[in-house]
VEXTORDREN-581294 format. One record per residue (C-alpha): residue number from 1; chain; x, y, z. Coordinates in steps of 0.2 Angstrom, whole numbers, plus 2048, in hexadecimal, padded with zeros to 3 digits. Each point is the difference from the previous one (the first is absolute). Last residue first. Layout:
<nodes>
{node NUM; A; {X; Y; Z}}
...
</nodes>
This chain:
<nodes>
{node 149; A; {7D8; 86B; 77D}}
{node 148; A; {80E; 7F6; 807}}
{node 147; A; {7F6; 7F7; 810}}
{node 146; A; {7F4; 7FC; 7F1}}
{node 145; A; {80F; 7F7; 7F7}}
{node 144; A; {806; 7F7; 810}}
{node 143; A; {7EC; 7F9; 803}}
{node 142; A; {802; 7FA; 7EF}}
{node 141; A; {810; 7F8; 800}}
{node 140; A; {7F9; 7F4; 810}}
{node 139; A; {805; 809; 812}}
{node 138; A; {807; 7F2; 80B}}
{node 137; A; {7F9; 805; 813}}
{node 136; A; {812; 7FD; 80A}}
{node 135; A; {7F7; 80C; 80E}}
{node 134; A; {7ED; 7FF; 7FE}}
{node 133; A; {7FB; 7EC; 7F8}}
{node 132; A; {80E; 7F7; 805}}
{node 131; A; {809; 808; 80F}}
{node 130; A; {7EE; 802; 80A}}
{node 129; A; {7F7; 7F0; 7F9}}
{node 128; A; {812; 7F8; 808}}
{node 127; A; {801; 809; 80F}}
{node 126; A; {7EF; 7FD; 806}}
{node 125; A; {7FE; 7EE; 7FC}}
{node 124; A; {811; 7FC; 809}}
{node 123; A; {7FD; 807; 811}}
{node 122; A; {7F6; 7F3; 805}}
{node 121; A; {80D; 7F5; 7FF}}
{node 120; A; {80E; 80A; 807}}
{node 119; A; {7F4; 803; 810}}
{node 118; A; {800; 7EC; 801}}
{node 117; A; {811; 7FD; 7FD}}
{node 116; A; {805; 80F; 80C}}
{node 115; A; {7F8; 7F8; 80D}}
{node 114; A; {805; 7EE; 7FC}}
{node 113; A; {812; 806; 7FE}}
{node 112; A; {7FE; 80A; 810}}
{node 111; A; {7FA; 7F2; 80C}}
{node 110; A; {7EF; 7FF; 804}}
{node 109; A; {7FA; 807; 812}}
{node 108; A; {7EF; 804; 7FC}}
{node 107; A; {800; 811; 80A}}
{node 106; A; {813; 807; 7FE}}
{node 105; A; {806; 7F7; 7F2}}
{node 104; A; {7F0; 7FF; 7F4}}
{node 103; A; {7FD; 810; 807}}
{node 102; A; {80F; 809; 7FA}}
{node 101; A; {803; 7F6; 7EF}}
{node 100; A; {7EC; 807; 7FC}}
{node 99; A; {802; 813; 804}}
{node 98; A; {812; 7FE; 7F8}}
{node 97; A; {7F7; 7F8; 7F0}}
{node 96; A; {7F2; 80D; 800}}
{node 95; A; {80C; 80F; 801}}
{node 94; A; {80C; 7F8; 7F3}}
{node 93; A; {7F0; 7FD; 7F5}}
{node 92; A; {7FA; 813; 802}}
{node 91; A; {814; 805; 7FD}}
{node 90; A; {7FD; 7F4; 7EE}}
{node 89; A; {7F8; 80D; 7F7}}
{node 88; A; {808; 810; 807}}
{node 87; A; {810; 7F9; 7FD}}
{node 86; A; {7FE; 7F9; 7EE}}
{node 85; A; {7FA; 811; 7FA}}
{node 84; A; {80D; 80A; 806}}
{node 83; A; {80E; 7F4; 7F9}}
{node 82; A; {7F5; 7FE; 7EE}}
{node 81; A; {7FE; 814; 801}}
{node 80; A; {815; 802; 804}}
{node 79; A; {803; 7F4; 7F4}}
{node 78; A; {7F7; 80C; 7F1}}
{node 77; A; {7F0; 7F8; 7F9}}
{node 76; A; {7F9; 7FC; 7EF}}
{node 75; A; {803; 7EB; 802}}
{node 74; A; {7FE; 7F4; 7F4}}
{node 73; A; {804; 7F0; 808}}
{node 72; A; {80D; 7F7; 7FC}}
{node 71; A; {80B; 801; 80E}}
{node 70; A; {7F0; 7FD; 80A}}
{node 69; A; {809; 7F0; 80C}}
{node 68; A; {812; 804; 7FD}}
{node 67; A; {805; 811; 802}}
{node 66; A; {7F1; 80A; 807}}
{node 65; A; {7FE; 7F2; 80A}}
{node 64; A; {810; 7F9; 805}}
{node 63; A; {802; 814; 806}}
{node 62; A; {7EF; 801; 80A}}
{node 61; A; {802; 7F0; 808}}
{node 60; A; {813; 805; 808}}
{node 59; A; {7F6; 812; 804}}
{node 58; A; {7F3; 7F5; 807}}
{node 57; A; {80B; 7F4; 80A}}
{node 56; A; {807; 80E; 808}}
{node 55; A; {7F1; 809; 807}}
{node 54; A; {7FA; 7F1; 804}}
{node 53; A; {810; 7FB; 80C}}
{node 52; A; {7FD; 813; 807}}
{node 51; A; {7EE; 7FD; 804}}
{node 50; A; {800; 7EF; 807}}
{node 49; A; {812; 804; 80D}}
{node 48; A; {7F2; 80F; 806}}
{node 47; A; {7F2; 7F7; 801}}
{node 46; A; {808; 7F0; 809}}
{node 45; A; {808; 80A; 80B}}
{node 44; A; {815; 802; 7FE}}
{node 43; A; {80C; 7F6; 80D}}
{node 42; A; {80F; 804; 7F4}}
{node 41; A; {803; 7EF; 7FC}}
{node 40; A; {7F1; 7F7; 804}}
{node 39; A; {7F2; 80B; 7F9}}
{node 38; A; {80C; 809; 7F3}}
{node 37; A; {805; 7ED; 7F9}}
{node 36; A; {7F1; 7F6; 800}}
{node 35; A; {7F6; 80F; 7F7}}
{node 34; A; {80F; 804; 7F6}}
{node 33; A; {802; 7EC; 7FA}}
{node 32; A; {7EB; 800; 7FD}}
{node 31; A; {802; 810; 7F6}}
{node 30; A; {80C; 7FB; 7F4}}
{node 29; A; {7F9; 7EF; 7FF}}
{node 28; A; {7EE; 807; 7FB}}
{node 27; A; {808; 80D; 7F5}}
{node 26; A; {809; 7EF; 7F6}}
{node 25; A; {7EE; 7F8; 800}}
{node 24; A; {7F9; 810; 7F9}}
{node 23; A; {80B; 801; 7F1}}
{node 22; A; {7FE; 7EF; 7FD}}
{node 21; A; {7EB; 801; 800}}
{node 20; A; {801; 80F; 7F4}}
{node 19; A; {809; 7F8; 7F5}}
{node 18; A; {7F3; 7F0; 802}}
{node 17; A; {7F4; 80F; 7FF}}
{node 16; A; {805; 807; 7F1}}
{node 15; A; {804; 7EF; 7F7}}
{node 14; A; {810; 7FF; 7F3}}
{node 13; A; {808; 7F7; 80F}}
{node 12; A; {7F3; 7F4; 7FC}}
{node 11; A; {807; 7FC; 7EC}}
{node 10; A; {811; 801; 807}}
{node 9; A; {7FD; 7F3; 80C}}
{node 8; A; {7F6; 7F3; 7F3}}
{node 7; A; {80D; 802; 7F4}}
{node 6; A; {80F; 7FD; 80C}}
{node 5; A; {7F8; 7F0; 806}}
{node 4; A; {7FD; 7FD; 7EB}}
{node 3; A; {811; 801; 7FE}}
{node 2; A; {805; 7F5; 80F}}
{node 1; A; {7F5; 7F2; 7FA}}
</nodes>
């Protein structure tokens, strides 16, 4: 029974988006715990305390990424490309996110978990499609030789 327990988890952590998912889930606690913390400890706004804890949990993303989730891909671009390209991708879903954390405090009057859950959620579509299929793109051997020629 345990053998196959493992089998079954090893065979899903082979899965992109369950990676994917992981990764995400560990940004969305880094950025929940600076949220709570920068808003009550240090007396930081909402947008503010949101912008610097999603700044950290992307770089924290962007590592286990480019380490773990694609380490398999294929990939014909230097770090600083993958790094520059990763920002300017998911800074639009940052943008949306504190946009949507701030009102769901301030105007609906849900607590920042929920608020962040909810923005987090929609979120997730964008950055995935983006990471897969543009950043981490795996190039197949005959794309690479083309690229060569």
């Amino acid at each position: 029974m345990l053998a196959y327990t493992r089998n079954k988890i090893e065979r899903l952590l082979k899965i992109e988006f369950i990676r994917f998912c992981i990764v995400g889930g560990l940004g969305f606690v880094i950025n929940f715990v600076l949220l709570v913390a920068l808003t009550k400890l240090f007396g930081l706004s909402i947008v503010v305390a949101q912008l610097i804890g999603a700044e950290v949990a992307l770089g924290t993303n962007f590592i286990l990424h480019h380490n773990w989730t694609y380490k398999a891909h294929n990939v014909n671009k230097t770090l600083k490309n993958l790094i520059v390209q990763f920002h300017v991708t998911t800074w639009p879903a940052i943008l949306g996110s504190t946009a949507m954390v701030s009102l769901g405090i301030d105007v609906f009057h849900i607590s920042k978990f929920v608020a962040l859950l909810i923005s987090s959620s929609v979120s997730l579509i964008w950055n995935f499609g983006w990471s897969k299929f543009v950043i981490w793109r795996d190039i197949t051997p005959k794309e690479i030789e083309k690229i060569a020629k």
